[in-house]
C-alpha atoms as an extended CHARMM CRD file, in Angstrom:
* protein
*
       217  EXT
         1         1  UNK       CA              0.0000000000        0.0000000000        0.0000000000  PROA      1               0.0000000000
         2         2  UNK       CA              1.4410000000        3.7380000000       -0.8130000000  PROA      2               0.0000000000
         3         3  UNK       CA              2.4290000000        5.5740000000        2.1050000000  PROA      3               0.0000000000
         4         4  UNK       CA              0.3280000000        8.8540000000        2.0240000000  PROA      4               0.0000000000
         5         5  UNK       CA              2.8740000000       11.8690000000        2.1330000000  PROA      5               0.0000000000
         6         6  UNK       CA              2.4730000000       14.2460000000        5.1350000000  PROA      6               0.0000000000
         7         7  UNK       CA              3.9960000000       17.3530000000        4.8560000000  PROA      7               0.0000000000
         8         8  UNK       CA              5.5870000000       19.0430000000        8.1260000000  PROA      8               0.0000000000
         9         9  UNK       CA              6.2180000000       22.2180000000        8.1580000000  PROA      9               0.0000000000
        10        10  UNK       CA              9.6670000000       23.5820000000        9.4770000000  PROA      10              0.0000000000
        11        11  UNK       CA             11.7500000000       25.9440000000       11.0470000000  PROA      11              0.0000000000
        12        12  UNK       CA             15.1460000000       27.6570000000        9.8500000000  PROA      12              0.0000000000
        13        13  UNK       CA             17.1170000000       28.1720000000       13.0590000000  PROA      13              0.0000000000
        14        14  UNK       CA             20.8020000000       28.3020000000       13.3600000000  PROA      14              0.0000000000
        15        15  UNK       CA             22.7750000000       25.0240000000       14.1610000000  PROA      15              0.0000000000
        16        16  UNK       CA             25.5680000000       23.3340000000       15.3720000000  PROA      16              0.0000000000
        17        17  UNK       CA             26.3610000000       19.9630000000       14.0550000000  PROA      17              0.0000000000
        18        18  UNK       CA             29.6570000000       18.0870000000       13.3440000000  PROA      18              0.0000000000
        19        19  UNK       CA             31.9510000000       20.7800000000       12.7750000000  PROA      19              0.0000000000
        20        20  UNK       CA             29.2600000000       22.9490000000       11.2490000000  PROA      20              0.0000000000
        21        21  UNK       CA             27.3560000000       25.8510000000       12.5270000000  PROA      21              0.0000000000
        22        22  UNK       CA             24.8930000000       27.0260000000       10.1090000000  PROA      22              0.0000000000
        23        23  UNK       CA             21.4900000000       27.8550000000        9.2990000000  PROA      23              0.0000000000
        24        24  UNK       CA             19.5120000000       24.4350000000        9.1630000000  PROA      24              0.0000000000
        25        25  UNK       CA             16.1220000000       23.4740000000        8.2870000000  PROA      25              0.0000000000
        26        26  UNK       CA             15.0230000000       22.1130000000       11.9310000000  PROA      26              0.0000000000
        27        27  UNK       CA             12.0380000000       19.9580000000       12.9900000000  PROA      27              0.0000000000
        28        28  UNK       CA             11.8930000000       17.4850000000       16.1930000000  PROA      28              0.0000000000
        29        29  UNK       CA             12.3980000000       14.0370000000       14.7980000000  PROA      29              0.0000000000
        30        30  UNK       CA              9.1460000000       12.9980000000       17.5370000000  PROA      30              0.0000000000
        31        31  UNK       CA              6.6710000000       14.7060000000       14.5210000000  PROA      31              0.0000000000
        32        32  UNK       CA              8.4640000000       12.4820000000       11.7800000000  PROA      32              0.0000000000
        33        33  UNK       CA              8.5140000000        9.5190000000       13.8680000000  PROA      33              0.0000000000
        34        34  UNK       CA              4.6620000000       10.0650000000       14.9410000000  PROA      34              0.0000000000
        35        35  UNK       CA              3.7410000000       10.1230000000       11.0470000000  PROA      35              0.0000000000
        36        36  UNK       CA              6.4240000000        7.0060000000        9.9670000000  PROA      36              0.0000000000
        37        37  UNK       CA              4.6380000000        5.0350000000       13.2930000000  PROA      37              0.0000000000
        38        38  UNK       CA              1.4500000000        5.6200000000       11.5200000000  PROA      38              0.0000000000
        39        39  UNK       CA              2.3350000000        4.9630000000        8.0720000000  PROA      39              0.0000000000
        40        40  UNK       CA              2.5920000000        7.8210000000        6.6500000000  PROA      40              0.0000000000
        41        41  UNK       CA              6.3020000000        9.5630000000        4.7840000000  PROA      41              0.0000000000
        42        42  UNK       CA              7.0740000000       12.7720000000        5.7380000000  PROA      42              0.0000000000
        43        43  UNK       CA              8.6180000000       15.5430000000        4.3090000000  PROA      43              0.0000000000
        44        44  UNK       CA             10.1060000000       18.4920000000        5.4940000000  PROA      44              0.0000000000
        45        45  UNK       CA              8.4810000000       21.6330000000        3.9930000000  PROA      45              0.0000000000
        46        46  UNK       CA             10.6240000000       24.9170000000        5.4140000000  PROA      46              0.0000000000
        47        47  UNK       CA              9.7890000000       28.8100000000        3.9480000000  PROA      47              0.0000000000
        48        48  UNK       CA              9.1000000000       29.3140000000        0.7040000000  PROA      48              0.0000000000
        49        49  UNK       CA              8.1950000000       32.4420000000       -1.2820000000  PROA      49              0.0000000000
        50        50  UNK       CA              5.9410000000       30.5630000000       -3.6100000000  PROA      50              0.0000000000
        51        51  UNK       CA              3.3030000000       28.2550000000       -2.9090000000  PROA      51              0.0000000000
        52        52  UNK       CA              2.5740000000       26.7970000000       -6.1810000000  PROA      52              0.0000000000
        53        53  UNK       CA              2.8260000000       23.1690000000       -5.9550000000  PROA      53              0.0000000000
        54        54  UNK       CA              3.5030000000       22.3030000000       -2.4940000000  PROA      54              0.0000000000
        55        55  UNK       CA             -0.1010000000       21.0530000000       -1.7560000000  PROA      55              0.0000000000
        56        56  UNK       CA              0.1570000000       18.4570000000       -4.9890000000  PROA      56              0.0000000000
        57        57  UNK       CA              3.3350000000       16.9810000000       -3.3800000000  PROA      57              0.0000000000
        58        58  UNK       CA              1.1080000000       15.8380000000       -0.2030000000  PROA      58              0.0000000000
        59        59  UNK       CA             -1.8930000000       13.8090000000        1.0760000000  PROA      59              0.0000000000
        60        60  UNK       CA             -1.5320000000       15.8360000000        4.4050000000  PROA      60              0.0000000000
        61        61  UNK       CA             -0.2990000000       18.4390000000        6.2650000000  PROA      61              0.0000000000
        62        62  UNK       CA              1.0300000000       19.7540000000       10.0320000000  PROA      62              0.0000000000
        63        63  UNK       CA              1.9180000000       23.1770000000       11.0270000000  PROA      63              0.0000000000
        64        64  UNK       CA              4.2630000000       22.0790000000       13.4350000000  PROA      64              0.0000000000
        65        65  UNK       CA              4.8130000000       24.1720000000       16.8400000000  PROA      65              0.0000000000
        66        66  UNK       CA              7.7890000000       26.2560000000       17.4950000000  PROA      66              0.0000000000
        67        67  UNK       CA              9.1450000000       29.8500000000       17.9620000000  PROA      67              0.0000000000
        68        68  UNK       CA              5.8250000000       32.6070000000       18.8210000000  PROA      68              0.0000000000
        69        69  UNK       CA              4.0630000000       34.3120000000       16.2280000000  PROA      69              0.0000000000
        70        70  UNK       CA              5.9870000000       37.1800000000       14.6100000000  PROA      70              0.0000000000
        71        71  UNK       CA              9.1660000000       36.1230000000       15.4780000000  PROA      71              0.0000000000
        72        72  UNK       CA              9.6010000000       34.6090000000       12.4140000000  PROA      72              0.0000000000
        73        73  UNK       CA              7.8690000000       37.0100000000        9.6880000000  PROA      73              0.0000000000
        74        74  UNK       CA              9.0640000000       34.4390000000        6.4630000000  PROA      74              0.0000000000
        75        75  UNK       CA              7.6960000000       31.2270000000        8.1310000000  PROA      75              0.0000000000
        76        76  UNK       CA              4.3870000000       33.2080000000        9.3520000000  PROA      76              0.0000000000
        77        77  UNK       CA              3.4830000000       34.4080000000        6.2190000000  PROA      77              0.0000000000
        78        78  UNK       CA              3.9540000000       31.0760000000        3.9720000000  PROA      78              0.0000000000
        79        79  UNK       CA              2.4390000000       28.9190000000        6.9940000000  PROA      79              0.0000000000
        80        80  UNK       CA             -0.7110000000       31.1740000000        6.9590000000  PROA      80              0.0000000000
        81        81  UNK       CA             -0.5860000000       31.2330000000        3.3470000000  PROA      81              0.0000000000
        82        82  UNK       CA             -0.3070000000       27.2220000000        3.3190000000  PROA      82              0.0000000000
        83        83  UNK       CA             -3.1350000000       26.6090000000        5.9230000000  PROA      83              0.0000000000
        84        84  UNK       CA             -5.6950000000       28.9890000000        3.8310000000  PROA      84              0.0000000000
        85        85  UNK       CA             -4.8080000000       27.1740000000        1.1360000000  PROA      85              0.0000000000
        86        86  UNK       CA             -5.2080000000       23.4220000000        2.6360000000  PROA      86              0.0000000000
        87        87  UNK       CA             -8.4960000000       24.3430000000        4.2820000000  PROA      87              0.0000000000
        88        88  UNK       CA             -9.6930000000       26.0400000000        1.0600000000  PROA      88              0.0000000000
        89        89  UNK       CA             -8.4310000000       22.6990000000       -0.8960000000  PROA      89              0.0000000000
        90        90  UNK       CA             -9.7130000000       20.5120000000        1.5670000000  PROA      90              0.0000000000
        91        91  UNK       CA             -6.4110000000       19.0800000000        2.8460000000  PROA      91              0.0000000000
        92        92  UNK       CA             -6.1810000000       17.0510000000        5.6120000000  PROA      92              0.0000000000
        93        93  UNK       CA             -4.7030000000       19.5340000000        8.2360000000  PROA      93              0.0000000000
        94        94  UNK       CA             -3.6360000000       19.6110000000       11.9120000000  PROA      94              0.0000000000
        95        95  UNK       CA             -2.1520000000       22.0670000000       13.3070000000  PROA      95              0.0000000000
        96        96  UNK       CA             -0.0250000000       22.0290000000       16.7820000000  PROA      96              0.0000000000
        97        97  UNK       CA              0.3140000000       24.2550000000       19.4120000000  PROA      97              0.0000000000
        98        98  UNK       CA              1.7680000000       27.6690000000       17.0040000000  PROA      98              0.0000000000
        99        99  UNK       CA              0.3730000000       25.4290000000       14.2140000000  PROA      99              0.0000000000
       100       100  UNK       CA             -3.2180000000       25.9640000000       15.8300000000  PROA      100             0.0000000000
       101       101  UNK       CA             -2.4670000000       29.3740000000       16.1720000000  PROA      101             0.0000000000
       102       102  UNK       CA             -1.6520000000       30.0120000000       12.4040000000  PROA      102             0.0000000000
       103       103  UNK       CA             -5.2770000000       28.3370000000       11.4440000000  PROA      103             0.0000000000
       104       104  UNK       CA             -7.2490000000       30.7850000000       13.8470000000  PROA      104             0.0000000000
       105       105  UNK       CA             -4.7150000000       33.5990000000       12.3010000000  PROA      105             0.0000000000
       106       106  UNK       CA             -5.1800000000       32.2210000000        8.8920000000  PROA      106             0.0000000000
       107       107  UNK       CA             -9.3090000000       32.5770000000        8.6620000000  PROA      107             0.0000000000
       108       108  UNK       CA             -9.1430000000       35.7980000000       10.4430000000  PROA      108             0.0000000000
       109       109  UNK       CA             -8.9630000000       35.4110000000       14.1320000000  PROA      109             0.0000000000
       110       110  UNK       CA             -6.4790000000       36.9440000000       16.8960000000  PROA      110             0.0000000000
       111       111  UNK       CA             -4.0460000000       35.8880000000       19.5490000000  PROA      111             0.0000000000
       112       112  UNK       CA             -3.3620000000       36.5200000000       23.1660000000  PROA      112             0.0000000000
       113       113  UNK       CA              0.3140000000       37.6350000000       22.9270000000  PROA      113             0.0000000000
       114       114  UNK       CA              0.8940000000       36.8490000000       26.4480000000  PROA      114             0.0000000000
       115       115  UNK       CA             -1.2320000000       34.2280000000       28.6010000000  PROA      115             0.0000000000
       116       116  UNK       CA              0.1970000000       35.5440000000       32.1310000000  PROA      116             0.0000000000
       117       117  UNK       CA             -0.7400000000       38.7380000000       31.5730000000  PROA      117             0.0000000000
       118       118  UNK       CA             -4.7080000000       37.6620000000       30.7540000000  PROA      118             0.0000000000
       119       119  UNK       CA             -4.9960000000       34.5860000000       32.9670000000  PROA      119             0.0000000000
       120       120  UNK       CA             -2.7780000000       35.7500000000       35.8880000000  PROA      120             0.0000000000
       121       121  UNK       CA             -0.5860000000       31.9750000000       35.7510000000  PROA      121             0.0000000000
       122       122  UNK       CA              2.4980000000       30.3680000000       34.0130000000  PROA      122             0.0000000000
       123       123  UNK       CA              0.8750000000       26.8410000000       34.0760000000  PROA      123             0.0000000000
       124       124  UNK       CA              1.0640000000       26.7070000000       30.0740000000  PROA      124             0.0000000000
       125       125  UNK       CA              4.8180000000       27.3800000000       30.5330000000  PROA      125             0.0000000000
       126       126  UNK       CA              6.1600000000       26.4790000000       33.5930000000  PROA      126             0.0000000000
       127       127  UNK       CA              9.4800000000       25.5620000000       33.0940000000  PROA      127             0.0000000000
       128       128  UNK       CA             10.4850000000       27.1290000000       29.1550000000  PROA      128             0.0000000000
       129       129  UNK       CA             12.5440000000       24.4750000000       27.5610000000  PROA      129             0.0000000000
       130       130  UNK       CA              9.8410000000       21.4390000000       29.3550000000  PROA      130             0.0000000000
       131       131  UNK       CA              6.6840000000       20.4520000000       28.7110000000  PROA      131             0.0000000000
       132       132  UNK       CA              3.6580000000       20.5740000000       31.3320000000  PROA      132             0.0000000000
       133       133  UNK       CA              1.1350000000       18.2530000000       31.8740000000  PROA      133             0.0000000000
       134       134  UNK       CA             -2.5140000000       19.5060000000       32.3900000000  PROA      134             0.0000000000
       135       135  UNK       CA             -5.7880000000       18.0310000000       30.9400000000  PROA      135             0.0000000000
       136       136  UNK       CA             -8.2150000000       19.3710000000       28.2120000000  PROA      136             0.0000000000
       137       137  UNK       CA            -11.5160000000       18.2800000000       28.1080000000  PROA      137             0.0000000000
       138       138  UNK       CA            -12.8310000000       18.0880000000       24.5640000000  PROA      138             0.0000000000
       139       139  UNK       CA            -16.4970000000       18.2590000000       23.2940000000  PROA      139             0.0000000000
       140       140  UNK       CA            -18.4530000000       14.9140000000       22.9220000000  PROA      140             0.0000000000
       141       141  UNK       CA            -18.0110000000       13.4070000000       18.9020000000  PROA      141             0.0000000000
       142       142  UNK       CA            -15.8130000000       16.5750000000       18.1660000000  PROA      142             0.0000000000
       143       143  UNK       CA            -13.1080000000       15.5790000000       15.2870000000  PROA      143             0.0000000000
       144       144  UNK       CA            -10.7950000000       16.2750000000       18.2960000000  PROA      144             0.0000000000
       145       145  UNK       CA            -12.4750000000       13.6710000000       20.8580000000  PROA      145             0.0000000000
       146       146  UNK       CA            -12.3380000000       11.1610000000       17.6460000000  PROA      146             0.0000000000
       147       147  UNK       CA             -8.9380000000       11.3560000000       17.2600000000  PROA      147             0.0000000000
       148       148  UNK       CA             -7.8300000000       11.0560000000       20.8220000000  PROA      148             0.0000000000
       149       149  UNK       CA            -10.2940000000        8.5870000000       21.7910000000  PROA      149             0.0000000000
       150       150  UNK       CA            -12.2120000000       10.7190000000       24.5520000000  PROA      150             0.0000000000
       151       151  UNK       CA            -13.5960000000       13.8490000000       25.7740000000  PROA      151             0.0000000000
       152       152  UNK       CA            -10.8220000000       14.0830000000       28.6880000000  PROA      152             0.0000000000
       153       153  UNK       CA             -7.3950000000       13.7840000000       27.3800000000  PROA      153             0.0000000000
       154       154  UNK       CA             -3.8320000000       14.4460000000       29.4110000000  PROA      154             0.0000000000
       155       155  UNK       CA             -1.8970000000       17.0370000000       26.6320000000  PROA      155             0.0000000000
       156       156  UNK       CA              1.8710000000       18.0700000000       26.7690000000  PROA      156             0.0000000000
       157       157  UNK       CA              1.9790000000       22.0520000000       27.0080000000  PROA      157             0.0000000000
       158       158  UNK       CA              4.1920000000       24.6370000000       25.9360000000  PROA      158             0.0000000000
       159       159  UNK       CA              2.8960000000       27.9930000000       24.9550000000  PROA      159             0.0000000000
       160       160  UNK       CA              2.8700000000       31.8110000000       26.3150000000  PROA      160             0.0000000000
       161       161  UNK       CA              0.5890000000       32.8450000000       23.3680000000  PROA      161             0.0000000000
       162       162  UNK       CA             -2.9570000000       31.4990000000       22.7460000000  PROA      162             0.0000000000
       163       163  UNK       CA             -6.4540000000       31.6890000000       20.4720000000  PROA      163             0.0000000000
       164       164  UNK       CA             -8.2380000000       34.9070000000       21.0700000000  PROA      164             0.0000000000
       165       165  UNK       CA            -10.9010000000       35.8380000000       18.9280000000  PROA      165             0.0000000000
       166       166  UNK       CA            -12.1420000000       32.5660000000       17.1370000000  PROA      166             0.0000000000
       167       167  UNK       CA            -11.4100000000       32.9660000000       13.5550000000  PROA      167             0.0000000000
       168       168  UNK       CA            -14.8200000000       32.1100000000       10.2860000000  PROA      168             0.0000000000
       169       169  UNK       CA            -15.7520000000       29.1210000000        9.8430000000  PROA      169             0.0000000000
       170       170  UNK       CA            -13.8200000000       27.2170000000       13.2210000000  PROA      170             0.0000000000
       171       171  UNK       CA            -15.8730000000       25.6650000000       16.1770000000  PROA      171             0.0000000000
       172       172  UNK       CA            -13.8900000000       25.4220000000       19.4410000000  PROA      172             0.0000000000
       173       173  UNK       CA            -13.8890000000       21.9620000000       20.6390000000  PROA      173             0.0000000000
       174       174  UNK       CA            -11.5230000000       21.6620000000       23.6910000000  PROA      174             0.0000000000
       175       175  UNK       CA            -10.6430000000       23.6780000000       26.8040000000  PROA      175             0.0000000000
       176       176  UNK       CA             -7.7540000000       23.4840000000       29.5720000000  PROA      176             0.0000000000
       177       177  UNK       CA             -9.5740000000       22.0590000000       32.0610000000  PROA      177             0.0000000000
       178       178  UNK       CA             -7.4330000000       24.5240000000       34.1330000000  PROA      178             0.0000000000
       179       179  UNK       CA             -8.5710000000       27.9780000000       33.6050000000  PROA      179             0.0000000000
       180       180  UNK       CA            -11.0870000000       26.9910000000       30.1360000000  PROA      180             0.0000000000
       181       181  UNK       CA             -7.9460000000       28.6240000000       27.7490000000  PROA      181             0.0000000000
       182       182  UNK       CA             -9.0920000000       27.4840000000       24.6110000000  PROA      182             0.0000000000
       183       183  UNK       CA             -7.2240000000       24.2620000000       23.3520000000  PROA      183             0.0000000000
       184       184  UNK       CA             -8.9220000000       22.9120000000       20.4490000000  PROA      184             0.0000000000
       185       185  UNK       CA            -10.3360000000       24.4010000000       16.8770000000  PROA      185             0.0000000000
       186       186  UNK       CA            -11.7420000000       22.7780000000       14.1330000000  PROA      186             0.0000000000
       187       187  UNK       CA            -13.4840000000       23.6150000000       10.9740000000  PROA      187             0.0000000000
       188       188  UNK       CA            -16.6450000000       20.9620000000       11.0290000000  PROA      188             0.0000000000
       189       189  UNK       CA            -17.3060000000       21.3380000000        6.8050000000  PROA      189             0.0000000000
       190       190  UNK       CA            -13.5950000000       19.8260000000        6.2900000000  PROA      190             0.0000000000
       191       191  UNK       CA            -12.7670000000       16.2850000000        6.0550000000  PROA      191             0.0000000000
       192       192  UNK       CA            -10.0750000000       16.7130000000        8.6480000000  PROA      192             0.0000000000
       193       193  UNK       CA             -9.6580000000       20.1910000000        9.7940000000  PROA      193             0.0000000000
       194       194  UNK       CA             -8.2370000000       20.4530000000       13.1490000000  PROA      194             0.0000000000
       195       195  UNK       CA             -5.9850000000       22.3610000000       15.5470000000  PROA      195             0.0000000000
       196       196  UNK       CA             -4.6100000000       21.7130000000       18.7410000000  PROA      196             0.0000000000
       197       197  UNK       CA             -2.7710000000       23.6790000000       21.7370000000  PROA      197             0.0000000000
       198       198  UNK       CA             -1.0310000000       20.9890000000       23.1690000000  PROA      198             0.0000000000
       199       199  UNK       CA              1.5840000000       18.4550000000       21.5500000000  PROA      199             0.0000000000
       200       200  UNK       CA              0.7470000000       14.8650000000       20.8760000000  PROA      200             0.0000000000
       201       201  UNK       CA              4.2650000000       14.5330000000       19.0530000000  PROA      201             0.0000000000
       202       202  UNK       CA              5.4900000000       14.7850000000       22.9860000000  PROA      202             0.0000000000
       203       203  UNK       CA              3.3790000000       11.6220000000       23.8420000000  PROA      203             0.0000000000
       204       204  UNK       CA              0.8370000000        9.2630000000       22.2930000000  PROA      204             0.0000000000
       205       205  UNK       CA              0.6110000000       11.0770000000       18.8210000000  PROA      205             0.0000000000
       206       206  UNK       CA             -3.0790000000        9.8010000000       18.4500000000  PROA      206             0.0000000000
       207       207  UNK       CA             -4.1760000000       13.5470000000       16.2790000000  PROA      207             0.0000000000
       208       208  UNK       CA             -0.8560000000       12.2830000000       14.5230000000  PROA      208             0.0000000000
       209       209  UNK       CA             -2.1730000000        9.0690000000       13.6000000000  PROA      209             0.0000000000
       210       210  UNK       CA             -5.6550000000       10.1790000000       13.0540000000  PROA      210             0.0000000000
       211       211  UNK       CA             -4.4320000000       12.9750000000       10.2730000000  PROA      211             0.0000000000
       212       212  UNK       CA             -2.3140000000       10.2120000000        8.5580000000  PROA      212             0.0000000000
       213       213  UNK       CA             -5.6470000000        7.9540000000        8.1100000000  PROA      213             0.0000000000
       214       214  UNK       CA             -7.5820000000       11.0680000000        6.7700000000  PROA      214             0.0000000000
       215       215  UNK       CA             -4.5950000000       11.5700000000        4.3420000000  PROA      215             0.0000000000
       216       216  UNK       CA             -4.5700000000        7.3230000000        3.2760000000  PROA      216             0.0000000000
       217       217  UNK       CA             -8.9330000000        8.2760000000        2.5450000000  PROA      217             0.0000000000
């Protein structure tokens, strides 16, 4: 059977490596490893000026998390760009933690640039560098709940910045159980639309697997 192709989008950061220290197209080997363990073949899909193509080279796609919105102005823009185009195509699509973000940013919603300052905690970012455990609890036959398997699920969190204003055409589907932060978006007219706050790459990758299965469909 033909893997379906997942493309995973990805950071430039510099590197060290060998003797090298250069700029490197970087994504955590859990994401590729999460799509391999469910059959799927990723590919590694960095900035790009153009996006003419890069949707007929895959069956799926992640916006992968990493540094905060507008730190990176090149990788904003073409993720954005990407996502509008995948949910206008009808791409499979999840996006993770900044990935999530993107979607809501991509049909029109805003962020909170700073949880701390609006929720008064750190929980979503304890310790920078570490994930934190907390639960979300996820509405009952939600895309989200499908995937995971239940409508109270223990997530991996990292994130200062979070969904705001809900952007067209998105339902929310999950909350921190912790202080009701929004943790789950989907777009319900999609075959697989979905974004989530937390990171299943960090443990049981079941939104992983359940993207790769849209993608084989």
């Amino acid at each position: 059977m033909t893997r379906p192709v997942i493309g995973v989008c990805a950071a430039v950061e510099r590197a060290r490596w060998s003797v090298w220290d250069d700029e490197a197209v970087l994504l955590p080997r859990s994401y590729v490893t999460a799509v391999q363990r469910a059959g799927g073949l990723a590919i590694l899909l960095p900035p790009d000026e153009h996006l003419d193509g890069v949707l007929e080279l895959v069956d799926g796609l992640i916006l992968a998390g990493g540094a905060d919105y507008g730190e990176r102005p090149d990788r904003d823009a073409f993720e954005i760009a990407l996502a509008l185009e995948a949910l206008d195509r009808d791409v499979p699509l999840l996006g993770v933690c900044r990935g999530m973000q993107l979607m809501n940013l991509a049909r029109g919603g805003t962020l909170i640039d700073h949880l701390p300052d609006v929720l008064g905690h750190e929980d979503h970012r304890a310790v920078p560098g570490a994930f934190g455990d907390h639960h979300v609890r996820l509405t009952p036959g939600s895309l989200a709940a499908r995937a995971v398997g239940a409508v109270s699920h223990p997530t991996k969190s990292h994130h200062h910045q979070g969904v705001d204003a809900i952007g067209e055409g998105l339902d929310v589907t999950g909350w921190a159980t912790v202080d009701d932060l929004v943790e789950a978006i989907e777009e319900p007219s999609r075959r697989f639309a979905l974004g989530v706050q937390w990171h299943p790459e960090a443990a049981g990758a079941e939104e992983i697997a359940a993207l790769v299965e849209a993608a084989r469909a």
